[in-house]
MMTF fields as JSON, N, C-alpha, C and O atoms, coordinates in Angstrom:
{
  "mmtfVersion": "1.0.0",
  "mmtfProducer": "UNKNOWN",
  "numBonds": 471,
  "numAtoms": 472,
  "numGroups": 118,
  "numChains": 1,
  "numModels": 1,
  "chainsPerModel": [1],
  "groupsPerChain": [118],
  "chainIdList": ["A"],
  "bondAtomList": [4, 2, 8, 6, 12, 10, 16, 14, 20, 18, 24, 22, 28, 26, 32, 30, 36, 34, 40, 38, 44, 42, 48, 46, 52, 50, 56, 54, 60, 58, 64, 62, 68, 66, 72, 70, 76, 74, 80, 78, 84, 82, 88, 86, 92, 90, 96, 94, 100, 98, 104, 102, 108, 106, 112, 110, 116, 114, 120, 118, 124, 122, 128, 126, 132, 130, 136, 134, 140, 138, 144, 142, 148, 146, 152, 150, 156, 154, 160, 158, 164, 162, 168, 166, 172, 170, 176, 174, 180, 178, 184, 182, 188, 186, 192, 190, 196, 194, 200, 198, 204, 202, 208, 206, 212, 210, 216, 214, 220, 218, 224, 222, 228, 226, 232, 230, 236, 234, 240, 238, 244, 242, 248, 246, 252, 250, 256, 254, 260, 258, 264, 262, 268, 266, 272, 270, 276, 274, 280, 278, 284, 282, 288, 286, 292, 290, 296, 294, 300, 298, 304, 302, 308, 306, 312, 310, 316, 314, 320, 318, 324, 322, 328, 326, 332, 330, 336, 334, 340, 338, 344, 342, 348, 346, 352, 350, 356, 354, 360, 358, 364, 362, 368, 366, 372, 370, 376, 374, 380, 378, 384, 382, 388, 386, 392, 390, 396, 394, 400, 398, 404, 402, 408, 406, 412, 410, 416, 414, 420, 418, 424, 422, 428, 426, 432, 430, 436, 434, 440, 438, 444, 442, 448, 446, 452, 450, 456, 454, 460, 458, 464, 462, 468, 466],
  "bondOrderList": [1, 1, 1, 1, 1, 1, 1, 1, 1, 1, 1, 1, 1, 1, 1, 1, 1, 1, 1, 1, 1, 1, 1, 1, 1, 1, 1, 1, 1, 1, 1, 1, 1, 1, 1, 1, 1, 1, 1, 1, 1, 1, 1, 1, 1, 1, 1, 1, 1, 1, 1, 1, 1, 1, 1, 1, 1, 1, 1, 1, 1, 1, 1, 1, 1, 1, 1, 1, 1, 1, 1, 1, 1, 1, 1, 1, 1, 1, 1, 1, 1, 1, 1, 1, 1, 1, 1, 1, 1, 1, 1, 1, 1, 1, 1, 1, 1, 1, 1, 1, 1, 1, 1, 1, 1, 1, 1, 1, 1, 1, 1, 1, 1, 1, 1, 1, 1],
  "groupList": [{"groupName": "UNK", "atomNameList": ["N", "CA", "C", "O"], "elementList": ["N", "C", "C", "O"], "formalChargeList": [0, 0, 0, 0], "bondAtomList": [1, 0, 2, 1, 3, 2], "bondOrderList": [1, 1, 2], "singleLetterCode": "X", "chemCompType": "L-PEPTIDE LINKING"}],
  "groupTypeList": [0, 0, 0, 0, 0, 0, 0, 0, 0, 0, 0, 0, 0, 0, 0, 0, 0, 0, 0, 0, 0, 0, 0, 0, 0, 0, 0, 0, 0, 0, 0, 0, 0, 0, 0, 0, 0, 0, 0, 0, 0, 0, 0, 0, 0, 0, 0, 0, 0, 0, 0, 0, 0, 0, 0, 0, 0, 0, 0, 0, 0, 0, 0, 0, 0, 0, 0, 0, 0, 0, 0, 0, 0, 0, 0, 0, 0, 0, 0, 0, 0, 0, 0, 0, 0, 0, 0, 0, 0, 0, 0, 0, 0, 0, 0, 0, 0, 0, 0, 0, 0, 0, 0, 0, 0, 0, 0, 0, 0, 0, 0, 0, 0, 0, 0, 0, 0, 0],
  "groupIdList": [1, 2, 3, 4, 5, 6, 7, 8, 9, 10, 11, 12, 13, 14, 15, 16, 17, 18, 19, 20, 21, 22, 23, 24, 25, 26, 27, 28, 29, 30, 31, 32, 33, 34, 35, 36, 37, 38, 39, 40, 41, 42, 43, 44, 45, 46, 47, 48, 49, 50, 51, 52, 53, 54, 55, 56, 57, 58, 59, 60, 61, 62, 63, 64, 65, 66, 67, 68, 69, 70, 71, 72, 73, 74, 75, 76, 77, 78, 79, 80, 81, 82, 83, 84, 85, 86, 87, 88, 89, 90, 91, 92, 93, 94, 95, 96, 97, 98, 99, 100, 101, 102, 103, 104, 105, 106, 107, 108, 109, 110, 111, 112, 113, 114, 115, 116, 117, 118],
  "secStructList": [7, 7, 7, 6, 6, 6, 2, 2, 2, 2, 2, 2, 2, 2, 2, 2, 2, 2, 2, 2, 2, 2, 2, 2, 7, 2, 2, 2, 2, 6, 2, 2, 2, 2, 2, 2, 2, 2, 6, 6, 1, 7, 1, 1, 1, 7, 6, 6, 6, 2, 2, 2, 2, 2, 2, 2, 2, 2, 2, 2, 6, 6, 7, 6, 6, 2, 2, 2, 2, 2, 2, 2, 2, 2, 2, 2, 6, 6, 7, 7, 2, 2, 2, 2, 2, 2, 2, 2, 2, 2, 2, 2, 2, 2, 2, 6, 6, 2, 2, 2, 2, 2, 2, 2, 6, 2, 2, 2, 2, 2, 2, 2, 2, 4, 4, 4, 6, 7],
  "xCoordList": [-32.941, -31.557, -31.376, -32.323, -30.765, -29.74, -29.806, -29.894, -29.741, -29.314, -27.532, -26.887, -27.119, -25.909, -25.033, -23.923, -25.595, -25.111, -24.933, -23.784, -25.583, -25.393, -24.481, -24.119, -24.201, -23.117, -22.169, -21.857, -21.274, -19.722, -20.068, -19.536, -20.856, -21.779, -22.55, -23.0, -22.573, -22.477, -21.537, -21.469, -20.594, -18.93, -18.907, -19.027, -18.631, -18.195, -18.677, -18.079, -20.137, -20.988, -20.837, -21.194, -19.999, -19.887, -18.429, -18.058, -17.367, -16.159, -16.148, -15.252, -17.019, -17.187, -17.554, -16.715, -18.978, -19.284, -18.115, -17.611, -17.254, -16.35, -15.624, -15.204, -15.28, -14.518, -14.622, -13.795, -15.913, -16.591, -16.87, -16.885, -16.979, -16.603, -15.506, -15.477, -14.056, -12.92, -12.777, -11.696, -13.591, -13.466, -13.571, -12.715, -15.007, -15.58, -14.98, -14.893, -14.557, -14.06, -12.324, -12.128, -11.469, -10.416, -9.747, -9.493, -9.631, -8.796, -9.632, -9.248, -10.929, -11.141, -11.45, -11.515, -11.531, -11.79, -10.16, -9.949, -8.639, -7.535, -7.156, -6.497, -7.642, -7.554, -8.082, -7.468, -9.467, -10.056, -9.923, -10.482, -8.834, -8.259, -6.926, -6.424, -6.667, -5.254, -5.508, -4.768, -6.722, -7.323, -7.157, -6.488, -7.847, -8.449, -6.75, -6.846, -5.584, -5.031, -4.044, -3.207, -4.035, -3.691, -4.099, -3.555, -5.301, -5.902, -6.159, -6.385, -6.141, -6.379, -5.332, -5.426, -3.881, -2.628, -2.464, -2.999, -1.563, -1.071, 0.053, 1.124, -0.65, 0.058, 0.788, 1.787, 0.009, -0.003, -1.368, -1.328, -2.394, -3.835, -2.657, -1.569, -3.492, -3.349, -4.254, -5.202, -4.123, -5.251, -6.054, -6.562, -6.689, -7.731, -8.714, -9.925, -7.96, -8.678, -9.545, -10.657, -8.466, -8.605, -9.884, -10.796, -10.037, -11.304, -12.133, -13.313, -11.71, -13.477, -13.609, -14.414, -13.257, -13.868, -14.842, -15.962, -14.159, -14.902, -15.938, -16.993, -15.896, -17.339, -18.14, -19.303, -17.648, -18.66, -19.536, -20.741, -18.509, -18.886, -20.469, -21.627, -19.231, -20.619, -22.346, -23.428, -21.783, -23.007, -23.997, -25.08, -23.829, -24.186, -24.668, -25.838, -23.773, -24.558, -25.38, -25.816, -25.806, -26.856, -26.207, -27.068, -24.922, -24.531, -24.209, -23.22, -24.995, -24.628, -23.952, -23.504, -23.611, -22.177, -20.557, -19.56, -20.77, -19.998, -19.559, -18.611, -20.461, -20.173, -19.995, -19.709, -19.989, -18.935, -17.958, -17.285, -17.845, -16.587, -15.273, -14.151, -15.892, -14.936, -14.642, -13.543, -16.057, -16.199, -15.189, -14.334, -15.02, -13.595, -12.528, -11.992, -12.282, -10.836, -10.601, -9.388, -11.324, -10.906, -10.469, -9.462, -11.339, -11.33, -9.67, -8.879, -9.606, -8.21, -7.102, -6.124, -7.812, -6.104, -6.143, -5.35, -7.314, -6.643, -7.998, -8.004, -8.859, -9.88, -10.421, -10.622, -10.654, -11.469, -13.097, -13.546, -14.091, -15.396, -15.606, -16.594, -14.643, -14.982, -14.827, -15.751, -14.037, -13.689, -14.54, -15.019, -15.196, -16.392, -17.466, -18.007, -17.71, -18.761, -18.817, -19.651, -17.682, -17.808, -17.465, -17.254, -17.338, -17.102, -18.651, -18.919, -19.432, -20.629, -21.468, -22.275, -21.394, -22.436, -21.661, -22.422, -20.647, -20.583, -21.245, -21.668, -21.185, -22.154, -23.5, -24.359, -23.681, -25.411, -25.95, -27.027, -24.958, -24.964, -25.188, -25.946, -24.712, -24.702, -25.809, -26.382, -25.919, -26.954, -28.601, -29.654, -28.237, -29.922, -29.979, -29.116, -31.928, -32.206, -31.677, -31.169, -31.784, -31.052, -29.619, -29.251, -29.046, -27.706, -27.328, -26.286, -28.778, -28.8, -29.277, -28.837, -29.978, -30.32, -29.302, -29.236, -28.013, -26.871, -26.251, -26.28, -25.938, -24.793, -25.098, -24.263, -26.463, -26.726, -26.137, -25.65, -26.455, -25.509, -24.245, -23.945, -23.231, -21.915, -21.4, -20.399, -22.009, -22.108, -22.648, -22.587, -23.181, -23.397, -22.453, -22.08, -22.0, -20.994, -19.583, -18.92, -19.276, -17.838, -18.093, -17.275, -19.444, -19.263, -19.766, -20.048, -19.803, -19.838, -18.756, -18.258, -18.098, -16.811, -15.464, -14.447, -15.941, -15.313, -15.101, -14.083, -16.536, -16.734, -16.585, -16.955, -16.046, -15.687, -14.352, -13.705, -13.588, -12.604, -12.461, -11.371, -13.138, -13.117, -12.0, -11.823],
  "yCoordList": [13.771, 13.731, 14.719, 14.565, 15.422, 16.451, 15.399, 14.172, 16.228, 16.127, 16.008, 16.824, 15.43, 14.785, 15.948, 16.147, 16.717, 18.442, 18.77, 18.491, 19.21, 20.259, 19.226, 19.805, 18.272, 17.3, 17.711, 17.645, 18.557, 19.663, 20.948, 21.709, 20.986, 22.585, 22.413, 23.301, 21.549, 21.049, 20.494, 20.773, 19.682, 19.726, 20.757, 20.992, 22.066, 23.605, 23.758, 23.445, 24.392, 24.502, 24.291, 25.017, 22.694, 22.238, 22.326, 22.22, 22.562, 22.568, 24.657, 25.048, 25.244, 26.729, 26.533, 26.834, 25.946, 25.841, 25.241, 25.989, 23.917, 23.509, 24.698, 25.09, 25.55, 26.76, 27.65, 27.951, 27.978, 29.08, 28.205, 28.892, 27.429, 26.674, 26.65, 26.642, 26.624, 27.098, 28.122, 28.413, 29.011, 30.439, 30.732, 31.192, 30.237, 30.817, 29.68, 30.292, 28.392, 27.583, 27.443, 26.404, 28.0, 27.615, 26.057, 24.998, 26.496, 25.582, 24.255, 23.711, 23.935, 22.74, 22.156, 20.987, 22.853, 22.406, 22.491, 21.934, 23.114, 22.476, 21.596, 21.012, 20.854, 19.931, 18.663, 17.597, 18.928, 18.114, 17.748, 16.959, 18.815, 18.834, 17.783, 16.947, 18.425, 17.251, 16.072, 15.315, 15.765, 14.244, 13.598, 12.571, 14.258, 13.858, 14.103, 14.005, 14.335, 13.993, 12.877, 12.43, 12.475, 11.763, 10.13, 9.143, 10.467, 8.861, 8.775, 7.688, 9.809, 9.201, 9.259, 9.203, 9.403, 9.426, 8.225, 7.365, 7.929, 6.738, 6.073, 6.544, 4.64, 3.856, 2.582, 2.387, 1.632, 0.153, -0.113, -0.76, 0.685, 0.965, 2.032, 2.551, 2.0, 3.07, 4.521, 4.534, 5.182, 6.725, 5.982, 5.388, 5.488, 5.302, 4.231, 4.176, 3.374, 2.471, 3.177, 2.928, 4.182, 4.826, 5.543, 5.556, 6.323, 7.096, 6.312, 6.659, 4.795, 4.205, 4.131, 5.002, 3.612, 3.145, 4.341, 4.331, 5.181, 6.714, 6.848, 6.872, 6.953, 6.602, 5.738, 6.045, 4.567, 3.499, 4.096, 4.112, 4.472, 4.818, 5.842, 5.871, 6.747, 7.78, 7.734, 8.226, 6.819, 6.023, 5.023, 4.763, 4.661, 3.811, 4.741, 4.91, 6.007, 7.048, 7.985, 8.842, 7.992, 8.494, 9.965, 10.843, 10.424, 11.854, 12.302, 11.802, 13.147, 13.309, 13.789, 13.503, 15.201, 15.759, 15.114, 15.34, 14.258, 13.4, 12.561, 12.586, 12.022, 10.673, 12.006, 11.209, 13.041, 13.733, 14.431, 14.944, 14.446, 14.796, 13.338, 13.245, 12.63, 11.21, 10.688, 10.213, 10.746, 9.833, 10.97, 10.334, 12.517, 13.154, 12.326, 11.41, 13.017, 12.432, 10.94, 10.732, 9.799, 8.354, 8.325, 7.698, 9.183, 9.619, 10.376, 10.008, 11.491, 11.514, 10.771, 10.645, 10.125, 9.281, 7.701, 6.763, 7.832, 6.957, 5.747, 4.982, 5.77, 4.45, 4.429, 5.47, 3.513, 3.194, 2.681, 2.235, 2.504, 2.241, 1.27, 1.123, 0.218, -1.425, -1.062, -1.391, -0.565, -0.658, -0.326, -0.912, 1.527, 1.75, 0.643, 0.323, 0.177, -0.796, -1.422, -1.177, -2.285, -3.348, -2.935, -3.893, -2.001, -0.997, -0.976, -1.169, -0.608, -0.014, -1.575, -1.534, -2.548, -3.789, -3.983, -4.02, -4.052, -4.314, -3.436, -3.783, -2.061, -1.319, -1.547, -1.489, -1.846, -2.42, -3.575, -3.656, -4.711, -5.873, -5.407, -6.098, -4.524, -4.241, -3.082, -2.863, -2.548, -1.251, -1.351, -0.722, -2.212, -2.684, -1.318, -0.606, -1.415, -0.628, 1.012, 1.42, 1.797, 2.731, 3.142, 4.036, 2.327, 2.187, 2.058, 2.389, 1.382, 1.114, 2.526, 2.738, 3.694, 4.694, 5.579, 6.323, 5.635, 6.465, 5.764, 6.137, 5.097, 4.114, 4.71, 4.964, 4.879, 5.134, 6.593, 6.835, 7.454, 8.771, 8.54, 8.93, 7.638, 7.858, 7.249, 7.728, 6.531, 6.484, 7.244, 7.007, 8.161, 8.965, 10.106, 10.63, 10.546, 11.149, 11.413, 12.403, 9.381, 9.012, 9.504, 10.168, 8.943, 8.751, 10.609, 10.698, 11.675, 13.107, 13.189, 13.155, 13.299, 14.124, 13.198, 13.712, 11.795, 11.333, 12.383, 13.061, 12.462, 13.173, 14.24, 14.903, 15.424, 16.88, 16.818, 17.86, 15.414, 15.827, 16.166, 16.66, 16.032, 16.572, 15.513, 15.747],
  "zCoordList": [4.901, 4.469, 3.325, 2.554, 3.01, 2.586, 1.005, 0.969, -0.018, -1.358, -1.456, -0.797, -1.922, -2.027, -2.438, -1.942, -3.383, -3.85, -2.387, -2.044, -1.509, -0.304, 0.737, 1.761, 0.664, 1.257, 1.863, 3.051, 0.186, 1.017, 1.508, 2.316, 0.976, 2.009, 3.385, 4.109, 3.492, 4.992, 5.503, 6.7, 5.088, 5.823, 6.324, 7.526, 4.806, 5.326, 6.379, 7.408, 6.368, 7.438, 8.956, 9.884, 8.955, 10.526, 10.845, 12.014, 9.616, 9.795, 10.737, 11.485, 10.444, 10.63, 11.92, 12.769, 12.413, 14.003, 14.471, 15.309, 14.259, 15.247, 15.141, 16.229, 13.972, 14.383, 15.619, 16.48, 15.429, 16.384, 17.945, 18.966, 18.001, 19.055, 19.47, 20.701, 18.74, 19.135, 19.368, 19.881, 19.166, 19.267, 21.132, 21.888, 21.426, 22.201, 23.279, 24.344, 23.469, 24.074, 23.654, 23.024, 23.804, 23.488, 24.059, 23.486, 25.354, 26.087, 25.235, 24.2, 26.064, 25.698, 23.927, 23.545, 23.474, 21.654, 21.365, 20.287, 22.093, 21.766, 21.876, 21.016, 23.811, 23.701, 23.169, 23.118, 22.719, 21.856, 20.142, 19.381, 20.019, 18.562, 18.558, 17.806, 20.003, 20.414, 20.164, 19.537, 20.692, 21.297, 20.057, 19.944, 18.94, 17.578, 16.764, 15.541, 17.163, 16.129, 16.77, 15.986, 17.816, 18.366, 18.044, 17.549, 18.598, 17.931, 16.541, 16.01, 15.933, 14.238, 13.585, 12.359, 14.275, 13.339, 13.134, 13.833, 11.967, 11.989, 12.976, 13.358, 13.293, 14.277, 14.065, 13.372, 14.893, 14.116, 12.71, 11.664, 13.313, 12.426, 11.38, 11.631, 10.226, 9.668, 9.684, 10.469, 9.238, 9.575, 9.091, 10.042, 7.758, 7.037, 7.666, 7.452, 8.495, 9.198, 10.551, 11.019, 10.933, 12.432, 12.1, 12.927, 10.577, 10.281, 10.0, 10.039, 9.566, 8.695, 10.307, 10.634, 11.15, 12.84, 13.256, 13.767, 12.922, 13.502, 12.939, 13.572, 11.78, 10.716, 11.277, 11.538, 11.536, 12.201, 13.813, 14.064, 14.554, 15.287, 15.262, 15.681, 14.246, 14.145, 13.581, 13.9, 12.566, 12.175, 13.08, 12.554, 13.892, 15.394, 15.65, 15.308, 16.553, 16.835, 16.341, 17.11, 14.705, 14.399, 14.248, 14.291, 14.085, 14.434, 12.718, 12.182, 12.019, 10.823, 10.254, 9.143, 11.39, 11.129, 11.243, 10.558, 12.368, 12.357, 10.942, 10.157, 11.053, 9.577, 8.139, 7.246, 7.613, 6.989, 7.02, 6.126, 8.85, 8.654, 8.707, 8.208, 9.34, 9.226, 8.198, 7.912, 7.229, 5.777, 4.96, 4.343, 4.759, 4.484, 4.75, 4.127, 6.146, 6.448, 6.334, 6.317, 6.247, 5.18, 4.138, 3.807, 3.26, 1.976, 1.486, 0.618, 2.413, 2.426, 2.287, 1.551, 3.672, 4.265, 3.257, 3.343, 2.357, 1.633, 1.377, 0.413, 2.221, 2.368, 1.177, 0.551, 0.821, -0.09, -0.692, 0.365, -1.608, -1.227, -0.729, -0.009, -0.993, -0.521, 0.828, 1.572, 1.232, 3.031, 3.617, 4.589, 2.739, 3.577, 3.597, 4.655, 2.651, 2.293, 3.866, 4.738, 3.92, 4.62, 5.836, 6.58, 6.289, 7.244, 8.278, 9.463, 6.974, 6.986, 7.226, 8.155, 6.702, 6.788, 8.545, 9.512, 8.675, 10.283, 11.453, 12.556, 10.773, 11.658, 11.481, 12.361, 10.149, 10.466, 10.993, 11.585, 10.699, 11.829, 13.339, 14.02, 13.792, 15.237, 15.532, 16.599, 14.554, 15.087, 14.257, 14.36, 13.635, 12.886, 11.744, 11.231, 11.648, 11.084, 11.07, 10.026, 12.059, 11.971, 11.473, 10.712, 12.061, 11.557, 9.609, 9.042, 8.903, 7.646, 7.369, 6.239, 7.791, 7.508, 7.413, 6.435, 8.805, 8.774, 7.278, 6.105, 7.671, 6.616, 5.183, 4.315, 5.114, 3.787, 3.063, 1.959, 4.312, 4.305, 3.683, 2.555, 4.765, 5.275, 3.348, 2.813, 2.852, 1.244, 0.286, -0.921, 0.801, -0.151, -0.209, -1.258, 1.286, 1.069, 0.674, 0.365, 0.883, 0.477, -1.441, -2.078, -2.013, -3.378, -4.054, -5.249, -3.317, -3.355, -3.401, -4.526, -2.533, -1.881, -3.059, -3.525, -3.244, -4.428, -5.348, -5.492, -6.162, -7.672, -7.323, -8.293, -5.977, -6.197, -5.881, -5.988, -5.37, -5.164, -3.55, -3.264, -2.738, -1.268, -0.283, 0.913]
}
C-alpha cells in the first residue's frame, strides 16, 4: 500500500489513464461516463450515499483505484467519516479479512484527501 502522501498522486495518475482510455475508446468510456453520472446523481439516495455504496463495492472488490476515486467523489458530495466508518464495518462484515485490508485504504484516503482539501 502506497504512503498516504502519494494518495492524490495516484487519483491524478488514474484520473489520466481513464482519460487516455477515453481517448483511444471513445464511444464506449462516453457511454460509461453516462452510466456513472446517472447512477451517482442525486435521487431518492443522495450522491454521498450513492458514492459511500460504490466505495463499498469497490472495497469488496479489492480494486484500489476504484476506492479513490469513489472515496473523492463522497468526500465531495458531502459524506462524512462516520458514514465512511460504518460504511466500511458493513463491507467488512460481508467480505472478511480482505475487505478489512481495502477498507483500511478507503480511510486513509477519505482522511488525505480531507487534510489537502481533495
Amino acid at each position: 500500500m502506497a504512503s498516504s502522501e502519494n494518495l492524490p498522486l495516484e487519483l491524478k495518475a488514474m484520473n489520466l489513464r481513464f482519460g487516455a482510455l477515453g481517448k483511444a475508446a471513445p464511444q464506449a468510456m462516453t457511454a460509461f461516463r453516462s452510466l456513472m453520472g446517472e447512477a451517482s446523481k442525486a435521487g431518492v439516495l443522495p450522491s454521498s450515499t450513492k458514492e459511500l455504496i460504490a466505495v463499498a463495492i469497490a472495497v469488496h472488490q479489492g480494486c484500489a483505484d476504484c476506492i479513490l476515486f469513489h472515496v473523492a467523489n463522497a468526500r465531495r458530495h458531502g459524506a462524512s467519516r462516520e458514514e465512511l466508518a460504518e460504511v466500511l464495518a458493513v463491507t467488512i462484515e460481508m467480505g472478511g479479512g480482505p475487505s478489512a485490508v481495502y477498507a483500511s485504504r478507503a480511510l486513509e484516503a477519505f482522511d488525505t484527501f480531507m487534510s489537502e482539501n481533495i
